[in-house]
C-alpha positions as CSV (number, residue, x, y, z in Angstrom):
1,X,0.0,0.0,0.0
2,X,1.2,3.8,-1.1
3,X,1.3,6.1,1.6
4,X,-0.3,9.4,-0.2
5,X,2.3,11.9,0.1
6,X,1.4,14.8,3.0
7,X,0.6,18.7,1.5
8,X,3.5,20.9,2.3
9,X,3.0,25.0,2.8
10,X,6.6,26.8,3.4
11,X,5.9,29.6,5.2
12,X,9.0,32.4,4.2
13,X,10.1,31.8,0.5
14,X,13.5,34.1,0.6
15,X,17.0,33.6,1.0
16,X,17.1,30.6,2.7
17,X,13.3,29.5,2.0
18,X,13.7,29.2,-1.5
19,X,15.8,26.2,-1.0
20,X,13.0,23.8,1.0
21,X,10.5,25.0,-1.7
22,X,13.1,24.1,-4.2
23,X,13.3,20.6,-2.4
24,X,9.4,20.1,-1.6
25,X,8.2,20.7,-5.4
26,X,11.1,18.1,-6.3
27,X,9.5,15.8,-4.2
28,X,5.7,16.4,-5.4
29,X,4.5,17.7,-1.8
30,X,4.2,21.2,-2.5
31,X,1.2,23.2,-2.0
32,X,1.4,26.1,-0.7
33,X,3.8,29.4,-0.2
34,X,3.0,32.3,1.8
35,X,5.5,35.4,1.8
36,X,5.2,38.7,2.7
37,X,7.3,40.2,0.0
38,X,5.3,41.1,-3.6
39,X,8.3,40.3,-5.5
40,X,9.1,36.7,-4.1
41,X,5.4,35.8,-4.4
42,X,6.0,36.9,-8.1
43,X,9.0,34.6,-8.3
44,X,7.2,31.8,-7.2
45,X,3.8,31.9,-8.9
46,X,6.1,31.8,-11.8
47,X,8.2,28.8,-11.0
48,X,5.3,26.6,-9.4
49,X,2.1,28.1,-11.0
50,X,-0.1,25.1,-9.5
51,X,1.1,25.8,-6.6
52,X,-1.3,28.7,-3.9
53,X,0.8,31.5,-3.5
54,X,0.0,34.1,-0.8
55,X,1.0,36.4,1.7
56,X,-1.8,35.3,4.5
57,X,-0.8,33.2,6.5
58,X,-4.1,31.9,8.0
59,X,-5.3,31.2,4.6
60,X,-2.5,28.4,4.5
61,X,-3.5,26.8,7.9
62,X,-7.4,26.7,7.1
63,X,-6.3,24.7,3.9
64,X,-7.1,21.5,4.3
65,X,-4.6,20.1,1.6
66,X,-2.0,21.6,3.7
67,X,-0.8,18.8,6.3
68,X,2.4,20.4,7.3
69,X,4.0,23.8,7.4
70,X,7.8,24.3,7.0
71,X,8.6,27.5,9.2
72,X,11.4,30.0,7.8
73,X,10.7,33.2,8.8
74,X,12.9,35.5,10.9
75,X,14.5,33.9,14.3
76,X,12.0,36.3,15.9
77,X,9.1,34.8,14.7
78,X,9.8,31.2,14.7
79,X,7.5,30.6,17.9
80,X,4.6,32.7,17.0
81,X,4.2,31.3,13.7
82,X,5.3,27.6,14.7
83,X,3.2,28.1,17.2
84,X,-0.1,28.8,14.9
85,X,0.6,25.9,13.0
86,X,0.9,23.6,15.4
87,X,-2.9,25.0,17.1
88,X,-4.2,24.4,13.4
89,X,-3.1,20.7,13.4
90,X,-0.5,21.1,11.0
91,X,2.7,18.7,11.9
92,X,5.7,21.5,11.5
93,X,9.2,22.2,10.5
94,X,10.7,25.3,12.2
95,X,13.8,26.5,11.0
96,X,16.9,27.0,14.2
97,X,16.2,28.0,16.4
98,X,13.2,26.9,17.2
99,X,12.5,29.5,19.4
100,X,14.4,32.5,21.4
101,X,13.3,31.3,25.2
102,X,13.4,27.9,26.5
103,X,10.4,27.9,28.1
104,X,8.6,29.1,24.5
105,X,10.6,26.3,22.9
106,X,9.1,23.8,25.8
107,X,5.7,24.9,24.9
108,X,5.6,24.2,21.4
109,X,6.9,20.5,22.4
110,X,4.0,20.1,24.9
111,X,1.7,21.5,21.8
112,X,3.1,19.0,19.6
113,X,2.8,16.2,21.8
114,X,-1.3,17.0,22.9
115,X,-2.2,17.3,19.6
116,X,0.0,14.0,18.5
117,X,1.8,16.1,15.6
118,X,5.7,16.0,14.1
119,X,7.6,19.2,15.3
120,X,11.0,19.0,13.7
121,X,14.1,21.7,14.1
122,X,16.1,22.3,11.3
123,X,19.3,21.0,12.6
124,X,20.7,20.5,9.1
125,X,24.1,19.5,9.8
126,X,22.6,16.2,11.2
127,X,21.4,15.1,7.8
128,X,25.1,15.3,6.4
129,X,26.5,12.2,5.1
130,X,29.8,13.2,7.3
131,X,28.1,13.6,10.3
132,X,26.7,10.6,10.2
133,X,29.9,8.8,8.9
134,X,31.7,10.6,11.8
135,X,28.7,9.8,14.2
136,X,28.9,5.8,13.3
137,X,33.2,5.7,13.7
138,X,32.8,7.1,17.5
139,X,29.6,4.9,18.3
140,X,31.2,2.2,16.4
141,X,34.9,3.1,19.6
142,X,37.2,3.4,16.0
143,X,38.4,7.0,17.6
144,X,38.7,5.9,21.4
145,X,37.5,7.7,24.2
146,X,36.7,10.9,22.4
147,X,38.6,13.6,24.5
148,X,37.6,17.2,23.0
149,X,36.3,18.6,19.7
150,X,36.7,21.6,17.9
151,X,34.6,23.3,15.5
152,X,34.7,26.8,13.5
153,X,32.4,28.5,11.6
154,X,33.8,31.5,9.8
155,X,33.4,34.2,6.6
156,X,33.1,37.7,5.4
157,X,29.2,38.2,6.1
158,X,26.2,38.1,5.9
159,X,26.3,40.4,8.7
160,X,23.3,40.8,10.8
161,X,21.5,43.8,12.7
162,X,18.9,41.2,14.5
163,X,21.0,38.6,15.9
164,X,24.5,37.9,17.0
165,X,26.9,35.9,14.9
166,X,26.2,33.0,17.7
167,X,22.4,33.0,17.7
168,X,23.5,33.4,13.8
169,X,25.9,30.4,13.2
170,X,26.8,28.4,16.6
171,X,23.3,26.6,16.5
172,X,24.6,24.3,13.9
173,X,27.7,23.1,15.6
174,X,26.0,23.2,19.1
175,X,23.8,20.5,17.5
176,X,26.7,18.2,16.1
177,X,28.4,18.5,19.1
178,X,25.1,17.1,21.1
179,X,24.5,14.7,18.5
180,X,28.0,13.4,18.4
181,X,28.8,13.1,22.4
182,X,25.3,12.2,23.1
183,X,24.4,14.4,26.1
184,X,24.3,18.0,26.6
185,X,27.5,19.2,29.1
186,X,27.1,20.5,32.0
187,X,28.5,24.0,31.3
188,X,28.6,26.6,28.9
189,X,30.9,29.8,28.7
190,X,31.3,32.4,26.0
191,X,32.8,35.8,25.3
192,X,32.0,38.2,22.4
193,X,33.7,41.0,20.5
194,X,31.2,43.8,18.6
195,X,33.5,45.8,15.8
196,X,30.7,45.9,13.1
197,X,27.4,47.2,15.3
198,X,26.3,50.4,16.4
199,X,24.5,48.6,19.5
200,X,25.6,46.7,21.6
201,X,24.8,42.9,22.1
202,X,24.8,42.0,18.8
203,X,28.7,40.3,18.7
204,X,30.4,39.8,15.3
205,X,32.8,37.5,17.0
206,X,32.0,34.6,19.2
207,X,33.8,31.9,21.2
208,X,32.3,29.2,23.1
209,X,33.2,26.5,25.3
210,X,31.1,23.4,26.2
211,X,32.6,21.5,29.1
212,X,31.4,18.1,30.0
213,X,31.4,16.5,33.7
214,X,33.6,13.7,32.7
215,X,36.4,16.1,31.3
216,X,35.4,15.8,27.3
217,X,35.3,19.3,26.0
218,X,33.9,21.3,22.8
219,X,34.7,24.8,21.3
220,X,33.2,26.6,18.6
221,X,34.2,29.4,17.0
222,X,31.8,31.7,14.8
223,X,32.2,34.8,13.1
224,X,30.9,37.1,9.8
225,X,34.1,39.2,10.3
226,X,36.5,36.4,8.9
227,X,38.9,36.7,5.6
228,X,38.0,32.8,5.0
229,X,34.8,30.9,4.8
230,X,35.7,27.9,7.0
231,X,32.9,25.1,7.9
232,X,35.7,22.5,10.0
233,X,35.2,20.3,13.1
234,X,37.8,18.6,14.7
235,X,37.2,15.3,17.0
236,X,40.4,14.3,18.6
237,X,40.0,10.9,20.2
238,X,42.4,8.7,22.1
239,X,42.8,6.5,19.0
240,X,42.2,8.5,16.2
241,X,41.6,12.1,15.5
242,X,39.1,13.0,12.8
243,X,39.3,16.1,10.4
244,X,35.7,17.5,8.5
245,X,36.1,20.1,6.1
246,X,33.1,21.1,4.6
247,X,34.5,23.6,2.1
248,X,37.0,20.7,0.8
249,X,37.0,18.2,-2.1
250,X,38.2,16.1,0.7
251,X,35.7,16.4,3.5
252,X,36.8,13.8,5.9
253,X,40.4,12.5,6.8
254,X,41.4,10.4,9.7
255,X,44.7,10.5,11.3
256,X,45.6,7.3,12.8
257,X,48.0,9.2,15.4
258,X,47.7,10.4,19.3
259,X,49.2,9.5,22.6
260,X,49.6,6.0,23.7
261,X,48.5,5.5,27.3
262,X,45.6,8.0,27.4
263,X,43.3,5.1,27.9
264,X,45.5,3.5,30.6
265,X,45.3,4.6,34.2
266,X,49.0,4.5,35.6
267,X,50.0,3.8,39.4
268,X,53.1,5.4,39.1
269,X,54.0,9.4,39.9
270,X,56.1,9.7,36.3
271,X,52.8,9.8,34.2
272,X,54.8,11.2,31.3
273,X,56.9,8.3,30.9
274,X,54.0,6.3,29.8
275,X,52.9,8.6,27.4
276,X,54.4,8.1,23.4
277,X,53.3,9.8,20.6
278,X,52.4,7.5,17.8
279,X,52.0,8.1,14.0
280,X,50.0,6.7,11.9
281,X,48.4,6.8,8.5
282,X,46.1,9.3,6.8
283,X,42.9,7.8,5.9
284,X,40.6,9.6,2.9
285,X,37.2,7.4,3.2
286,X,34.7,7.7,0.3
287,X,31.5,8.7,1.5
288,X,28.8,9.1,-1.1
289,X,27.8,12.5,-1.0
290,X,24.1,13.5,-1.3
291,X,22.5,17.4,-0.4
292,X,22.0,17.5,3.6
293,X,18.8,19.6,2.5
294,X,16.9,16.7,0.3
295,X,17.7,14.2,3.2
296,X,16.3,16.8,5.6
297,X,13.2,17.3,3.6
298,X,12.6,13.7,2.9
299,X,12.6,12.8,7.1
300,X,10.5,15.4,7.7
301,X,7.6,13.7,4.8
302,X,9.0,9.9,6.4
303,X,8.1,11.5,10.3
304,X,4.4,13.1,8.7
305,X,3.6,10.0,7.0
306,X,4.4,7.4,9.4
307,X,4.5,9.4,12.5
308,X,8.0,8.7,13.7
309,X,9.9,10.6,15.5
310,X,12.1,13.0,14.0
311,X,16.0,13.0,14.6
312,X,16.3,16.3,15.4
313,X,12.5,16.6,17.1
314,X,11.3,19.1,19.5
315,X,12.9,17.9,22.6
316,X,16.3,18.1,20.7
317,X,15.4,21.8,19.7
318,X,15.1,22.5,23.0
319,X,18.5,20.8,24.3
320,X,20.6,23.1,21.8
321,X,18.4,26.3,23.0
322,X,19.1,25.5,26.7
323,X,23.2,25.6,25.7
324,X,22.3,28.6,23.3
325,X,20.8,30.2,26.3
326,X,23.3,29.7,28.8
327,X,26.2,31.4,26.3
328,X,23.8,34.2,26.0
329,X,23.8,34.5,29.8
330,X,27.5,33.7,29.6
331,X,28.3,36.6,26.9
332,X,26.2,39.3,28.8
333,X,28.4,38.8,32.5
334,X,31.5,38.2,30.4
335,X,32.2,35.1,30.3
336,X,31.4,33.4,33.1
337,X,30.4,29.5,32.8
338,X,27.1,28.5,33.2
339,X,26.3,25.6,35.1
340,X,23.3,23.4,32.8
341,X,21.1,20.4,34.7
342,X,21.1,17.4,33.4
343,X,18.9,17.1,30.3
344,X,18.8,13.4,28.9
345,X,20.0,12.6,25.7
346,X,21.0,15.7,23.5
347,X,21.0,13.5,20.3
């Protein structure tokens, strides 16, 4: 038996909308756009002409060929408008964050979960054949005990009035990071620099630090004030130390070096003489490579048609906004680390 395909409306057709409309006609589901702009309704009654194009929003949610809404709107909004959607019974896709409060991202979660509807956070990184790869090697112990991670995300622009370059950019690592070590930590610091904005808050320039009760470790670094574009994450492991690249032919490489004796506990005072550096090979895997975007879109059809649960749900939303949170907290008394309660499984 077929399952009939669910009715998609993307709500926000722009710079980054354009893409999941892109994706959702590709895969026959499209059926309605709604955009505030004249000219990007115009661009889009031209490229989907069967498709209901229009700027009111409650128009989409009383149509009942509309099943799901995909969400990408300004940050800002992504509650109210999620929030709508979810009251009208549509299952929904909000873009990250899913919300600006933790408590607002906690309510749409309960919403979805009354109502027995798919609320899904675009955590797009997740969908990436490398994270996955890279997810797989560490469940799989082919790294060791994974000891500390590094990630940075990094260009000229596009600089933003509305948000900082962390609320901006980090969201994605903080979610690979979760995803990868399988827990959130258990605290957060962060410090800021502002050189492009007239107010202040808005930081061009972030760096965080997730710290992790057992000793494991993440930092990410995000900026729009960069003379590279750099997408890299680093996982250094007591085995083996893996390399991602996104901007590279050559996305992944493992490097069969470290320590020797990080996973051995000695008895003896002279620690260091147990410790040897060892060499190894450089490992290029082939990974096929398909677009993070069409595997995203595809779940988020899978979750509304079978009613799974999605791999980056609600409940994971909400465990990258509590670590999002407490670096905001962390940037606006300088730095300080903020302590986060236990929170289950941040995968």
């Amino acid at each position: 038996m077929t399952v009939a395909k669910p009715g998609v409306a993307v709500i926000g057709a722009g710079y980054w909308g354009k893409n999941l409309v892109r994706n959702m006609a590709q895969l026959e589901s499209l059926v309605a756009v709604c955009d505030a702009s004249p000219a990007v309704r115009e661009r889009i009654s031209g490229e989907h002409p069967k498709v209901n194009v229009t700027d009111d929003l409650q128009e989409v949610l009383d149509d009942p060929k509309v099943d799901a809404v995909m969400v990408i709107v300004p940050s800002s909004a992504h509650f109210e408008v999620a929030k709508r959607a979810l009251l009208a019974g549509k299952h929904t896709y909000v873009e990250k964050p899913i919300a600006h409060a933790v408590d607002r991202a906690e309510e749409l979660v309960a919403l979805a979960e009354e109502r027995d509807l798919r609320l899904m956070v675009g955590h797009l990184l997740l969908y990436h054949p490398c994270i996955t790869w890279i997810k797989d090697a560490i469940d799989a112990g082919d790294l060791g005990r994974v000891l500390y991670m590094t990630c940075q995300r990094v260009n000229l622009g596009k600089v933003r009035s509305d948000e900082n370059a962390m609320w901006s950019l980090a969201p994605h690592d903080v979610s690979v990071i979760l995803h990868l070590l399988g827990e959130s930590p258990s605290e957060v610091s962060a410090q800021g620099l502002t050189y492009l904005q007239t107010q202040p808050g808005i930081e061009d320039v972030v760096f965080m630090t997730l710290r992790y009760a057992d000793g494991r470790a993440a930092h990410i670094h995000v900026s729009w004030l960069d003379p590279h574009k750099r997408r890299t994450l680093n996982v250094v492991g007591t085995k083996k130390m893996v390399c991602f690249d996104d901007m590279s032919a050559e996305k992944i490489r493992v490097y069969d070096k470290g320590v020797e004796g990080l996973d051995t506990a000695p008895d003896y005072a002279s620690y260091g003489d147990l410790l040897t550096l060892r060499h190894g090979d450089i490992l290029v895997p082939h990974i096929p490579m398909r677009e993070p975007l069409r595997a995203l879109c595809e779940h988020f059809l899978d979750a509304v048609a079978t009613g799974q649960t999605p791999l980056t749900d609600g409940v994971n939303g909400v465990d990258v906004l509590r670590v999002l949170d407490a670096a905001q907290r962390s940037l606006d008394q300088g730095g300080i680390p903020i302590p986060l309660a236990p929170s289950g499984d941040g995968s």
